[in-house]
KENUBA-167853 format. One record per residue (C-alpha): residue number from 1; residue in three letters; x, y, z. Coordinates in steps of 0.1 Angstrom, whole numbers. Layout:
# residues N
rec i = NUM aa = ala X = X Y = Y Z = Z $
...
***
This chain:
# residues 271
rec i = 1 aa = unk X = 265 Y = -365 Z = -729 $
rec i = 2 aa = unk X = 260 Y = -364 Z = -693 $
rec i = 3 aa = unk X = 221 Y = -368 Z = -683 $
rec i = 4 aa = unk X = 199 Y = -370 Z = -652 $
rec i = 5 aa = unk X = 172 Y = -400 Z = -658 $
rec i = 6 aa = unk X = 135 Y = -383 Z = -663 $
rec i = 7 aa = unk X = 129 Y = -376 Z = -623 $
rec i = 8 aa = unk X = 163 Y = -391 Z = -608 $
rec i = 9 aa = unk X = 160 Y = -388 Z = -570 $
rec i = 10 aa = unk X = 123 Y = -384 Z = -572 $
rec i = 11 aa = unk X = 99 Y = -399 Z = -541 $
rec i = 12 aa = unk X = 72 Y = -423 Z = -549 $
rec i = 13 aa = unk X = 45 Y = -408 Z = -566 $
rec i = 14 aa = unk X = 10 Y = -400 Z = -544 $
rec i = 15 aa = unk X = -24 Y = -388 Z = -557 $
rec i = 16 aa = unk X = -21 Y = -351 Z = -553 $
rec i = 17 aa = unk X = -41 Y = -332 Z = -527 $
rec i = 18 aa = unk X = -55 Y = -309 Z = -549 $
rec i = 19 aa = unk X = -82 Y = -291 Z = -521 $
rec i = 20 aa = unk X = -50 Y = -287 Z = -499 $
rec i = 21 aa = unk X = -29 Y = -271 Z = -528 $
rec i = 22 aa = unk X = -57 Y = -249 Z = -538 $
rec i = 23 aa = unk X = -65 Y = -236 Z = -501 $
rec i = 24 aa = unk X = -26 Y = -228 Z = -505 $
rec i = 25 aa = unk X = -34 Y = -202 Z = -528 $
rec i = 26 aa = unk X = -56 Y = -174 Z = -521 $
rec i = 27 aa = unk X = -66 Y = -162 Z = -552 $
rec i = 28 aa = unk X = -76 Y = -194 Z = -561 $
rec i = 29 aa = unk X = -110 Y = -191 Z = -538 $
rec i = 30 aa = unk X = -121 Y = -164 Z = -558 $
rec i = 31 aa = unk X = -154 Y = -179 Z = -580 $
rec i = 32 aa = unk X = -161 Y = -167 Z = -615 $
rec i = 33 aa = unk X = -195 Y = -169 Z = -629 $
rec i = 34 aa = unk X = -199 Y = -190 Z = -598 $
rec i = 35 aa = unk X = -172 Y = -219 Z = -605 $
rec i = 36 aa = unk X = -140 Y = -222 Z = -587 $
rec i = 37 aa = unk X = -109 Y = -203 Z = -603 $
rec i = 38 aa = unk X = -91 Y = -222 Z = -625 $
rec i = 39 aa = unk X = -56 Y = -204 Z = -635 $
rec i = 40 aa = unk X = -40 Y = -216 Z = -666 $
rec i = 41 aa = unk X = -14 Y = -186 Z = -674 $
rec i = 42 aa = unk X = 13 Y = -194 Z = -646 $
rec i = 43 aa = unk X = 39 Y = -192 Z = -678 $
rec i = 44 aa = unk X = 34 Y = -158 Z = -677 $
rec i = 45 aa = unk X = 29 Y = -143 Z = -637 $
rec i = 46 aa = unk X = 25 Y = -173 Z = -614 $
rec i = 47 aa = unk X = 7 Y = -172 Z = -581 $
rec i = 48 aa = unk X = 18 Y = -173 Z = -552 $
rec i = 49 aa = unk X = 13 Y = -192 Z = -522 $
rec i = 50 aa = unk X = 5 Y = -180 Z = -485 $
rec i = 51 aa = unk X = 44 Y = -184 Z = -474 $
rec i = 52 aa = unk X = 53 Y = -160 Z = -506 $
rec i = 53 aa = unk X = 26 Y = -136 Z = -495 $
rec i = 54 aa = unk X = 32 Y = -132 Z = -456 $
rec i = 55 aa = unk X = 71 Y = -130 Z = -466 $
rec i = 56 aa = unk X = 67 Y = -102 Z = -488 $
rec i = 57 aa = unk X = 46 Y = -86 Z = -468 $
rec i = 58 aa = unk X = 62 Y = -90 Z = -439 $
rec i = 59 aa = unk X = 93 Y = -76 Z = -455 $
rec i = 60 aa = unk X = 75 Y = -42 Z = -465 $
rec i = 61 aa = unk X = 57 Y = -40 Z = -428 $
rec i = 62 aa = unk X = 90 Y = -45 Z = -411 $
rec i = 63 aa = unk X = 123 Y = -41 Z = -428 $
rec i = 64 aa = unk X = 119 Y = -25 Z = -465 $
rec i = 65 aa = unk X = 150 Y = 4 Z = -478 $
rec i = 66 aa = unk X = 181 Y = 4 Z = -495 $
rec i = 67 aa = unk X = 202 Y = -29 Z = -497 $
rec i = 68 aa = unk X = 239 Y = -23 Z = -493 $
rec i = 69 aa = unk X = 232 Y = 19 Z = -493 $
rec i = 70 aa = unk X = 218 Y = 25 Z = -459 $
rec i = 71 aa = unk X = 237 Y = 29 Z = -424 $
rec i = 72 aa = unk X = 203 Y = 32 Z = -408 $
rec i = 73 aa = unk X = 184 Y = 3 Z = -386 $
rec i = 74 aa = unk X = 160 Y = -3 Z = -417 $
rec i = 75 aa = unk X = 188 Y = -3 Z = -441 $
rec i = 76 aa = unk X = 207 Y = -27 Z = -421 $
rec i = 77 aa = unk X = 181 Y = -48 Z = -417 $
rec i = 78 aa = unk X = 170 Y = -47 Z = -455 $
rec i = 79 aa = unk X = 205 Y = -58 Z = -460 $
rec i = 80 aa = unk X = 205 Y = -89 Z = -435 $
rec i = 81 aa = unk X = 174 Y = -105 Z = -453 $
rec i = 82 aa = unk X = 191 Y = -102 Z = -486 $
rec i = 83 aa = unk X = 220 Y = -115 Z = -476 $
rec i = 84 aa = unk X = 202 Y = -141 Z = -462 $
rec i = 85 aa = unk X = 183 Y = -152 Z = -493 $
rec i = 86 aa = unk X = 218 Y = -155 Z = -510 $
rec i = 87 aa = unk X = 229 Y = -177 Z = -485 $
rec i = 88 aa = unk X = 202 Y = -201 Z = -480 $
rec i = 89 aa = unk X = 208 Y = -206 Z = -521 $
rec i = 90 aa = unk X = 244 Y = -209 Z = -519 $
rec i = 91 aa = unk X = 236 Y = -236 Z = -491 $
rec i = 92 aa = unk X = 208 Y = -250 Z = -514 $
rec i = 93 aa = unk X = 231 Y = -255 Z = -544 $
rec i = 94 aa = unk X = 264 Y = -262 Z = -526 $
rec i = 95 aa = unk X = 281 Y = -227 Z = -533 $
rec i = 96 aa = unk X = 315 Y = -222 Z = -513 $
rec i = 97 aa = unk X = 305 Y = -191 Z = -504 $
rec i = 98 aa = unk X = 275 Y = -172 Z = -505 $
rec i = 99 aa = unk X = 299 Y = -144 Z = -525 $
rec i = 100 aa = unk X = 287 Y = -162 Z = -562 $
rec i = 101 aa = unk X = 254 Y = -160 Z = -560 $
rec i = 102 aa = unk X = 241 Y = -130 Z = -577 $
rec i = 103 aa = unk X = 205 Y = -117 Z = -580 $
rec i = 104 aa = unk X = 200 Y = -101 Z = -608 $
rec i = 105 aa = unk X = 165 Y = -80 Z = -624 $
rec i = 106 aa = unk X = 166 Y = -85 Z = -655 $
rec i = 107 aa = unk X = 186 Y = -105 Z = -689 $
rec i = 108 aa = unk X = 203 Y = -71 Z = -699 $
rec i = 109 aa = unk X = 218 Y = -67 Z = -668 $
rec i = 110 aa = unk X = 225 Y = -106 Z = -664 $
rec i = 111 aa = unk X = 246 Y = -106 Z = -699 $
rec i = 112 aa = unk X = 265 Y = -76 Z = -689 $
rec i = 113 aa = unk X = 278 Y = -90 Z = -657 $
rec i = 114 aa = unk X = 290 Y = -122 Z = -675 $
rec i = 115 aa = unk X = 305 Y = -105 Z = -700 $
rec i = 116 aa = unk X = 327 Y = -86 Z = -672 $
rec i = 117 aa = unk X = 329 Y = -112 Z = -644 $
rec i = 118 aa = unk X = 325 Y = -143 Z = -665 $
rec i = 119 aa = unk X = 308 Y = -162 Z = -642 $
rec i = 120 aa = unk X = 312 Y = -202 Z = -638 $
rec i = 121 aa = unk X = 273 Y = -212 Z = -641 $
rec i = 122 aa = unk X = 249 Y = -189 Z = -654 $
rec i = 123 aa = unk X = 207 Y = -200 Z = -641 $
rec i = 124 aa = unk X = 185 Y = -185 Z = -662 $
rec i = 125 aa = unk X = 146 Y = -193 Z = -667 $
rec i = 126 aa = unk X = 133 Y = -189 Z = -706 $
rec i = 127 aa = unk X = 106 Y = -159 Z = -700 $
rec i = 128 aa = unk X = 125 Y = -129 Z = -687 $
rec i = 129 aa = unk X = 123 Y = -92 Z = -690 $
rec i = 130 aa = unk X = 138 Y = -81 Z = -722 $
rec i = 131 aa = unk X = 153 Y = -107 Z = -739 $
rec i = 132 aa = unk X = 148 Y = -149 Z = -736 $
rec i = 133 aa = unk X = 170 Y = -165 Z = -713 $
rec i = 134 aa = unk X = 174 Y = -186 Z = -743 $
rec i = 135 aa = unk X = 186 Y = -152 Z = -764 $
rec i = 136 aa = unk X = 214 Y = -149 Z = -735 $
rec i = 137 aa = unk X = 228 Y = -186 Z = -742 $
rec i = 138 aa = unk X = 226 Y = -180 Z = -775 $
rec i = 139 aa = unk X = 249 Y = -145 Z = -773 $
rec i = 140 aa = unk X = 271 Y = -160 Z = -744 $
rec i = 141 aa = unk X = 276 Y = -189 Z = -770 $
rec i = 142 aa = unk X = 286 Y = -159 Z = -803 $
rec i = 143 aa = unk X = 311 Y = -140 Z = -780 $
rec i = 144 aa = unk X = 328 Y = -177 Z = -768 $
rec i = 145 aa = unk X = 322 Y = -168 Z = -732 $
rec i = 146 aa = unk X = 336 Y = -193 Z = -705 $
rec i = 147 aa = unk X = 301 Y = -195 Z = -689 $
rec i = 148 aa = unk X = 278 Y = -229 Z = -685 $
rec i = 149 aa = unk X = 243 Y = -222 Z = -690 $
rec i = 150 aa = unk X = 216 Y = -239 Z = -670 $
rec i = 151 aa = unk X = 186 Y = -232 Z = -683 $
rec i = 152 aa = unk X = 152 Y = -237 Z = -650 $
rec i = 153 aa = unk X = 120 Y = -236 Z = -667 $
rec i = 154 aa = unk X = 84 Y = -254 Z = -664 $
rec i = 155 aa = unk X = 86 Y = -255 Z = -703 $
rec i = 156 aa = unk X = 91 Y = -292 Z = -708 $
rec i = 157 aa = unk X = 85 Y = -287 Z = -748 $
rec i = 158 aa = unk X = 114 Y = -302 Z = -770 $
rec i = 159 aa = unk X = 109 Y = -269 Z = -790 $
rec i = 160 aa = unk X = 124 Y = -248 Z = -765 $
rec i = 161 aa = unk X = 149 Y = -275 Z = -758 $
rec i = 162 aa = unk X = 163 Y = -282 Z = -791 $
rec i = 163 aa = unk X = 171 Y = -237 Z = -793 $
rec i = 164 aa = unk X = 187 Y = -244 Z = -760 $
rec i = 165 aa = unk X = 214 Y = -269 Z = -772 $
rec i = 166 aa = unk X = 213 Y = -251 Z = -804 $
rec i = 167 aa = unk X = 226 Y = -221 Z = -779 $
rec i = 168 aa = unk X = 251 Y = -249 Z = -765 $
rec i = 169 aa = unk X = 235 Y = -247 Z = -725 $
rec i = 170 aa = unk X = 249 Y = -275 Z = -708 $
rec i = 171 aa = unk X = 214 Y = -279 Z = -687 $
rec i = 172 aa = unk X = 178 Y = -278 Z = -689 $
rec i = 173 aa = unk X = 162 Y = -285 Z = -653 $
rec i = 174 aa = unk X = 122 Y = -288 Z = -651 $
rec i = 175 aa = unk X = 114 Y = -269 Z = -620 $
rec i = 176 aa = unk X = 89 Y = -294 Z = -609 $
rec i = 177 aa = unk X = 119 Y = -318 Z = -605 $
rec i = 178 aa = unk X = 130 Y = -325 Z = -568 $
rec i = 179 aa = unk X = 151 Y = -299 Z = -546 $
rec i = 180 aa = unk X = 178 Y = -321 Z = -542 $
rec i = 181 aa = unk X = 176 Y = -329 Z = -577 $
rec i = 182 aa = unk X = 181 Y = -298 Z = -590 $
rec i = 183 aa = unk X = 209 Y = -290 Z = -566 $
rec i = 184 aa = unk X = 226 Y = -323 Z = -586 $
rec i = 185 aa = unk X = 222 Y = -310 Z = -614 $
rec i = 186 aa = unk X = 236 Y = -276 Z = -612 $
rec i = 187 aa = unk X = 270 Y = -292 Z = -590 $
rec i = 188 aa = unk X = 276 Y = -315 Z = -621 $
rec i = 189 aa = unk X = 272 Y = -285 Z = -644 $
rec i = 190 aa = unk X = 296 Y = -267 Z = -628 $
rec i = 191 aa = unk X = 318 Y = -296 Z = -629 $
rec i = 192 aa = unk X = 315 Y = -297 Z = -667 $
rec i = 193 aa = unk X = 288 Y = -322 Z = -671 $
rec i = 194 aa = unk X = 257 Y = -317 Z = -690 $
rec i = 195 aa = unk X = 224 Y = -326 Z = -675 $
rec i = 196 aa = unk X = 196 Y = -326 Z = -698 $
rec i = 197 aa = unk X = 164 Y = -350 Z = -691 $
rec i = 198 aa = unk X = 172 Y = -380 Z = -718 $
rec i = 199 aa = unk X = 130 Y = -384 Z = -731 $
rec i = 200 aa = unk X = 126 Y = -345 Z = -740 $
rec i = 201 aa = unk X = 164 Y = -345 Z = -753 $
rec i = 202 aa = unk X = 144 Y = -373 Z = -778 $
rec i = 203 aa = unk X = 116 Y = -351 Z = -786 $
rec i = 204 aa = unk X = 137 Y = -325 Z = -797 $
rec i = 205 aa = unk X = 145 Y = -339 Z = -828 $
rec i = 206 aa = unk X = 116 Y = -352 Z = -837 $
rec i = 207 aa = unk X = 97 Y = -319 Z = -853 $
rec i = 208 aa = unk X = 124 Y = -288 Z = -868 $
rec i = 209 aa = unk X = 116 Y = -251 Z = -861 $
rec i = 210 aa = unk X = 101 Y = -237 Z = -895 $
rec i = 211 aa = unk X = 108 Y = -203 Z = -877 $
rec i = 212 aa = unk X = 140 Y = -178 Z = -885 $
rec i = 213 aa = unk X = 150 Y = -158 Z = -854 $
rec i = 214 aa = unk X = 137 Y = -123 Z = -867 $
rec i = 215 aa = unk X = 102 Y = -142 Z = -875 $
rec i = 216 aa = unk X = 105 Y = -155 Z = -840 $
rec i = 217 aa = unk X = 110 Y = -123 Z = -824 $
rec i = 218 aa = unk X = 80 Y = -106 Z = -840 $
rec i = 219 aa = unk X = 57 Y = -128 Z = -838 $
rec i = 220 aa = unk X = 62 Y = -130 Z = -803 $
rec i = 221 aa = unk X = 58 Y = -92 Z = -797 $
rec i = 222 aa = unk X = 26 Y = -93 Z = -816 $
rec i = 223 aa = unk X = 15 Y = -126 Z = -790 $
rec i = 224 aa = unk X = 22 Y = -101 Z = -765 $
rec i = 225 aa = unk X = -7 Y = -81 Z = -784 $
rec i = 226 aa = unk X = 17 Y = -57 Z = -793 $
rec i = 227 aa = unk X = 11 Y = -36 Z = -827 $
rec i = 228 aa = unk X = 27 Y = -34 Z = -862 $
rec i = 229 aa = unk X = 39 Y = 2 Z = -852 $
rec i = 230 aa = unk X = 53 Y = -10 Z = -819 $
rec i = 231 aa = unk X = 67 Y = -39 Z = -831 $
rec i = 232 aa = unk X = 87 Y = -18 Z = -858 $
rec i = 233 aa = unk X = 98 Y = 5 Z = -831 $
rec i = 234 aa = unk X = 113 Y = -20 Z = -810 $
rec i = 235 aa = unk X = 132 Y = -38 Z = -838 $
rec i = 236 aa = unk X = 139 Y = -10 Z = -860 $
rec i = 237 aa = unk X = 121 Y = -20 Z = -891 $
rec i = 238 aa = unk X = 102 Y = -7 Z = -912 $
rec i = 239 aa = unk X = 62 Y = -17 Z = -909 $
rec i = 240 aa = unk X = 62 Y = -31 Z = -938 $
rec i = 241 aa = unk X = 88 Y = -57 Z = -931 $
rec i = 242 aa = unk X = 71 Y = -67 Z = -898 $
rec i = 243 aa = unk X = 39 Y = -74 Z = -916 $
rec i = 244 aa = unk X = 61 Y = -94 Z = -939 $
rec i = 245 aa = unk X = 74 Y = -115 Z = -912 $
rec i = 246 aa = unk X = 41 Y = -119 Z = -898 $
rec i = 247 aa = unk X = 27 Y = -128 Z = -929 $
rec i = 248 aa = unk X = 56 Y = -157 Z = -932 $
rec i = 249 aa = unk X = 54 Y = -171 Z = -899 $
rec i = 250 aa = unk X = 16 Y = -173 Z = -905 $
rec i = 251 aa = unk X = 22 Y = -193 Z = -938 $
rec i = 252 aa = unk X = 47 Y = -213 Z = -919 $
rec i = 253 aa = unk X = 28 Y = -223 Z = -891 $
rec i = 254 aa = unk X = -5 Y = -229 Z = -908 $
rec i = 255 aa = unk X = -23 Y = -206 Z = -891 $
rec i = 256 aa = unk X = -53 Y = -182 Z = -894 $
rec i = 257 aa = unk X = -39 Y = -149 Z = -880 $
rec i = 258 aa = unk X = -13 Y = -137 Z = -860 $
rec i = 259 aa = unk X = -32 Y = -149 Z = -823 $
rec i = 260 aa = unk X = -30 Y = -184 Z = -835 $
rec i = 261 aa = unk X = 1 Y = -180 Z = -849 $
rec i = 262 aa = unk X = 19 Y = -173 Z = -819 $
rec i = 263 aa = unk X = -1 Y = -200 Z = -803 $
rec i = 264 aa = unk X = 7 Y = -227 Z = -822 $
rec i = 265 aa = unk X = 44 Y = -218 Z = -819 $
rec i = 266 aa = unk X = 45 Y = -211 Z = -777 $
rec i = 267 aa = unk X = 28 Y = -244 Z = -778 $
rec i = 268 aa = unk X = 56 Y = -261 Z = -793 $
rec i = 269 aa = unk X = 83 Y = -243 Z = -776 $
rec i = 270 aa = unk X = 97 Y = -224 Z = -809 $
rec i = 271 aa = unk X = 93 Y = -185 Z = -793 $
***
């Protein structure tokens, strides 16, 4: 197994600036019950910094329409900036050609352009609208697709790890890791290497998921706060069964209820 030591390529570390980080972020001067904001559910919606702010806005001010559908100024212009995002990436990750990189909304629509196109490297973060990116590896890997999976996440949990080479991706990249790092990585993926950080490839072993995959996917619709009802409807079961599940993942995990529940496994990087 190919691997990329724990933060190859990394510069000396330096205390962190935390005032300057902070006054990066705007929300973050916000005060509740007169303390300073602390924000602990980036996993979920991150915020964003100044740069991210005055680029999107400055894109709706100036240049938002229809990419690739307008002949107009706007359209054209909307165009350019997409364009240009693909290629600063393509640059970023040493592409030939900004041509394969692909922006895409959601993990539906990601698996059924690898399915047609059958892409070389697939990037995929673990949250993602729909289904996990680690629910995409996992179907790439049933259908024998000639993709590589690369899995960029902040989730350095050897949980979420050990479902990923259970899904057989040939990467998991930490997002806090260096650019040039990451850029590394995903040329020796494509090359057929496998890049996985050697201590959490450890850790992986070292506690087994109690969880089957239908238990994992309703308790994490019912972490969501979603209800029995809704949870049937979206899994086509019966409510019965879902509280069944609930009721063994609960047992499983040790837990009080199904809150902690799904807790206790996010925590450990089995949902």
């Amino acid at each position: 197994m190919s691997a990329l030591p724990a933060r190859a390529g990394a510069l000396p570390a330096s205390p962190l600036d935390v005032a300057r980080i902070r006054a990066d972020f705007p929300i973050l001067s916000r005060r509740i019950g007169d303390k300073p904001l602390v924000y602990l559910d980036s996993a979920a919606t991150s915020q964003k910094p100044v740069s991210v702010l005055e680029a999107i806005e400055g894109y709706y001010r100036h240049s938002n329409a229809n990419v690739h559908r307008g002949v107009h100024t706007l359209g054209n212009e909307a165009t350019d900036v997409f364009e240009n995002a693909r290629s600063r990436v393509a640059q970023f990750i040493g592409a030939p050609s900004a041509d394969g990189v692909v922006f895409l909304r959601n993990t539906t629509e990601a698996l059924n352009l690898v399915v047609s196109e059958k892409p070389d490297v697939l990037l995929s973060d673990i949250e993602m609208p729909e289904m996990t990116g680690l629910e995409v590896a996992a179907e790439i890997q049933r259908r024998k697709l000639p993709v590589r999976v690369a899995i960029l996440t902040t989730f350095a949990r050897a949980g979420y790890l050990r479902r990923a080479l259970d899904a057989g991706v040939s990467g998991y990249l930490l997002k806090d890791a260096p650019a040039a790092t990451l850029a590394n990585a995903i040329r020796r993926i494509h090359q057929g290497g496998r890049v996985i950080d050697p201590e959490l490839a450890a850790e992986a072993w070292t506690e087994p998921d109690p969880l089957t995959d239908r238990e994992r996917q309703v308790l994490r619709y019912a972490g969501e706060g979603a209800s029995g009802s809704e949870i049937a409807v979206r899994l086509n079961l019966s409510e019965g069964t879902v509280r069944n599940y609930l009721s063994e993942a609960i047992s499983k995990l040790g837990a009080a209820n199904r809150t902690e529940a799904a807790r206790i496994a996010r925590q450990k990087g089995w949902l």
